[in-house]
N, C-alpha and C positions, 0 to 999 in steps of 0.2 A: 879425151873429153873430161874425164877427172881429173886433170891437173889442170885443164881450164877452168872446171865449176870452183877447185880449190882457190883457184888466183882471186875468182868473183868472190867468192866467200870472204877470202879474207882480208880483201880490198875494201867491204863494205862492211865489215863489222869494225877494219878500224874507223872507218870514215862516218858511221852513221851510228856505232855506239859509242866510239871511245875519244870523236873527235878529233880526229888528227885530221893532218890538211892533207891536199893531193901528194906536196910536195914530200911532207913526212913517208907518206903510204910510197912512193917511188922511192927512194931513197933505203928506206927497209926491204920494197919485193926487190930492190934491183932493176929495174926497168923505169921508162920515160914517165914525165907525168902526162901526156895524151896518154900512154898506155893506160895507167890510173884512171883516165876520165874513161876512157872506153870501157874498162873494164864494171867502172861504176853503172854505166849507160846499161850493159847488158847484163848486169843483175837486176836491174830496176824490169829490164824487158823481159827475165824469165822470169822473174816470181822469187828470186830469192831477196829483194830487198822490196816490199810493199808500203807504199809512202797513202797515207790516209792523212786530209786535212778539212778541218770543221769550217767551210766558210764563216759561220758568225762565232765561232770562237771557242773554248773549250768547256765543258760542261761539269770540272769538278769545281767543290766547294767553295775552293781557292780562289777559280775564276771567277764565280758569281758573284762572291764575297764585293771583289773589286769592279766588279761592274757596278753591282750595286750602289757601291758607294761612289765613284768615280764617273761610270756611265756608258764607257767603249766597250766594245766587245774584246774578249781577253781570250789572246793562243798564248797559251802555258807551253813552255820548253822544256821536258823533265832534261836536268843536267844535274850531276853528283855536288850535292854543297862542297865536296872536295875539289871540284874541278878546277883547275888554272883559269884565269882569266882570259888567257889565249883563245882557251878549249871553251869556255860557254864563249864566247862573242862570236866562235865559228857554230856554233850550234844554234843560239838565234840567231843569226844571220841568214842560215841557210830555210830554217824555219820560214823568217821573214822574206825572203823570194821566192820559196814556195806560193806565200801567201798572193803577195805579189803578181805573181805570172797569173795567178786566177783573175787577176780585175784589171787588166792591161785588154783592151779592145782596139778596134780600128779606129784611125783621131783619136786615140786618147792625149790629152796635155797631161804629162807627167812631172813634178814637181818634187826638186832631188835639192835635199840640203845636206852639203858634204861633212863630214868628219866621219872617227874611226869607228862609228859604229856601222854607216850606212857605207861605209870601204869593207866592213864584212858582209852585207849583203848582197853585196854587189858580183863579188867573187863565186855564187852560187845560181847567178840567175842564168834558167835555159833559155838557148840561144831559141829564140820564136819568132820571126818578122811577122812585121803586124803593119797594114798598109795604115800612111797617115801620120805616123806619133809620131810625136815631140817630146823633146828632156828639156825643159827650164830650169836653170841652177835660181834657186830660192833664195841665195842671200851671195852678196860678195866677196870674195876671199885674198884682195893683196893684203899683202901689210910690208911694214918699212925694215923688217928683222928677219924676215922666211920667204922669200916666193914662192907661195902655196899653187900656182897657177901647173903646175904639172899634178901633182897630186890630185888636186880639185878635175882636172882636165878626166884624171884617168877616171876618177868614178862616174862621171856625166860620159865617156865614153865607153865604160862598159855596160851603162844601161840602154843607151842607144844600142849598140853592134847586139845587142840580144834583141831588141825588137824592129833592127832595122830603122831605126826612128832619126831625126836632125834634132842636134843640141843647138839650145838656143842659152847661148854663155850668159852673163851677166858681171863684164868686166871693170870691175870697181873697187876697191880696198873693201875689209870687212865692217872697218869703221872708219870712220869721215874724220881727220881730225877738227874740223871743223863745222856745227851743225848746217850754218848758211853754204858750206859749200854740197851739201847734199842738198838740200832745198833745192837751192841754183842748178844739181846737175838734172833733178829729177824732171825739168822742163825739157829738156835733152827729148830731140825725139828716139834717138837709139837707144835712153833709158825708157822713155815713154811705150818703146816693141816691147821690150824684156815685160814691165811693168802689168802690160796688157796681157801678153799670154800667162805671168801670173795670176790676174785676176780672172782668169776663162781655165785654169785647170780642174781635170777630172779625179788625178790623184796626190796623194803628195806622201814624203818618205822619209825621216828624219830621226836621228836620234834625239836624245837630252846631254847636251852639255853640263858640266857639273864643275864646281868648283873643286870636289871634294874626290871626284871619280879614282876607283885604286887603276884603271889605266885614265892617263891624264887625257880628257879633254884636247884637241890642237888647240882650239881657243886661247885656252890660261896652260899651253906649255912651249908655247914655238913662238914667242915676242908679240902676241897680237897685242894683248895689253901690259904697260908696265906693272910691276910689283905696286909703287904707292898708286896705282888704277883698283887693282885686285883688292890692297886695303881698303879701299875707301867704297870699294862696293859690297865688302862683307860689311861694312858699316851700316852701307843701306839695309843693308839684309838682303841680299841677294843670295841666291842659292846656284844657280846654273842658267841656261838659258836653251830658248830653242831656233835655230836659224839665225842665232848671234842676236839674238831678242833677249834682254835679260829679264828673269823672273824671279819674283820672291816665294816665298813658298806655301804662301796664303794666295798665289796665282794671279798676283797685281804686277804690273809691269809699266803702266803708262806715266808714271810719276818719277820715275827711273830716269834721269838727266842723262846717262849714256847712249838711251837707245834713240835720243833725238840725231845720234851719231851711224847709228847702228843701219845695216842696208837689207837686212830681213827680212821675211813675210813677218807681220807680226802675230798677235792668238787671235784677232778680231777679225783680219785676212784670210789667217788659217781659216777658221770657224766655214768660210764661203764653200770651202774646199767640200767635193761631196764624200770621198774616200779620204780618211788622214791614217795614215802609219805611222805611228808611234813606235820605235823600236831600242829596247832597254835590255840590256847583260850585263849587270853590276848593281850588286846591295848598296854599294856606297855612296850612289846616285838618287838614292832614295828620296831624299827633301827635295832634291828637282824635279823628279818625276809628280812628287805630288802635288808643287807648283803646275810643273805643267797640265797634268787633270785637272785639277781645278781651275786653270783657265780655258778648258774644254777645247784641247787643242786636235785630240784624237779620237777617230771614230771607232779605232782598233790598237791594242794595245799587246805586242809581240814582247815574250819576256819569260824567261824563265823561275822556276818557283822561287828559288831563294830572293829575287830580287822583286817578286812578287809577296813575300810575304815580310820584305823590312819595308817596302810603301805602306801596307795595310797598317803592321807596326805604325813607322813614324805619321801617317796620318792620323790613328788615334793619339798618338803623344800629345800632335802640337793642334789637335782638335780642330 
């Protein structure tokens, strides 16, 4: 029995203080990673790993600061300003599907826009069937350089198999090369289904794309746009975007000649949404993140302190 409590032990202190994945924690005990998930399971069930989360959000300084001034409710990540970027993105991640599993109901329409932030929380959510859900992918992901359609596939299918739910794809490039031809497709009635259960979702769950992010955005690093695209939107002032919506960081986006291209929910879309999840692990994403609050795209705002305290920074810089 004591070198069972030990395995628990020390399967969850790498995993829930030091941030390491299943895979790391197998890999060091020796044993499967099911065995790691098991092992995590039944620390959670005796008491030796106790998980406590603030439905409306966290109660230091920190947080309110940013509420204040921004408006979502804010779960703070404590993660070491030292940490690798690997290791915070697995820490809010797992954060952020905690949060998650709390506001998933029966019928819920869930609304998932892919990249690698919302690919770490995906990785974290417990398995729950819930009669009725649906996963709507929020924005469209070919492009003519990456076929992102497994990748994109696998995070809309790991949010489904945890609630038991049907994805409802939304098969289209991320950008249009041409705006008439999005126009033209959106009469489509199989764009018109996707569209629809868009507009009737209950949650939605998204990173900030960044121009600037120290792990790169898919966006701006796997061909979706070329390099003189990328110059000529830092010209606009563009900072990052959300659902491949691009934004400036004064939280304007509709004058943006791209996103006439662009196949996203957009912030005015967003806004409908009753639930928004916001999810942010990286200081360098700063200026988008503030774009994005300011276009009041988040109800809730998952994010660890450091990255919580260069928004607050770079929101007073650029006032």
């Amino acid at each position: 029995m004591n070198g069972r409590y030990d395995e628990m032990y020390a399967a969850a202190e790498r995993h829930y203080l030091r941030g390491e994945t299943m895979e790391s924690i197998a890999h060091t005990l020796g044993v499967s990673r099911s065995t790691v998930s098991r092992l995590l399971t039944q620390a959670r069930e005796e008491g030796i790993v106790q998980i406590s989360l603030a439905q409306r959000g966290s109660q230091s300084p920190l947080a309110r600061e940013l509420t204040e001034t921004y408006g979502p409710a804010v779960h703070l990540v404590q993660v070491p300003d030292s940490a690798a970027p690997g290791a915070r993105f697995e820490q809010v991640g797992r954060r952020a599907a905690q949060l998650m599993g709390t506001l998933v109901t029966e019928e819920s329409r869930i609304g998932v826009a892919w990249g690698v932030t919302v690919a770490a929380v995906v990785r974290y959510l417990e398995r729950r069937p819930v009669p009725g859900v649906k996963v709507v992918q929020m924005n469209g992901s070919g492009n003519a350089a990456d076929s992102a359609v497994p990748y994109v596939g696998a995070i809309l299918a790991a949010v489904a198999d945890a609630y038991g739910g049907q994805v409802i794809p939304f098969p289209i490039p991320a950008f249009f090369d041409h705006a008439e031809t999005r126009a033209a497709l959106w009469r489509e009635s199989m764009i018109q289904h996707v569209l629809n259960e868009q507009a009737h979702l209950d949650l939605a769950i998204f990173g900030v794309g960044s121009l600037y992010g120290s792990v790169p955005s898919r966006v701006y690093s796997t061909g979706y746009l070329a390099s003189a695209t990328l110059a000529m939107l830092e010209r606009q002032g563009v900072v990052g975007d959300i659902s491949t919506v691009l934004l400036r960081e004064d939280g304007s986006y509709a004058d943006i000649p791209l996103n006439a291209h662009a196949t996203g929910m957009n912030p005015e879309q967003l806004r409908q949404v009753p639930r928004r999840l916001c999810v942010v692990a990286d200081p360098q994403r700063a200026a988008a993140v503030v774009g994005a609050l300011r276009a009041g795209v988040a109800t809730d705002l998952v994010c660890d302190e450091a990255t919580a305290r260069a928004v607050l920074r770079r929101g007073k810089l650029v006032g």
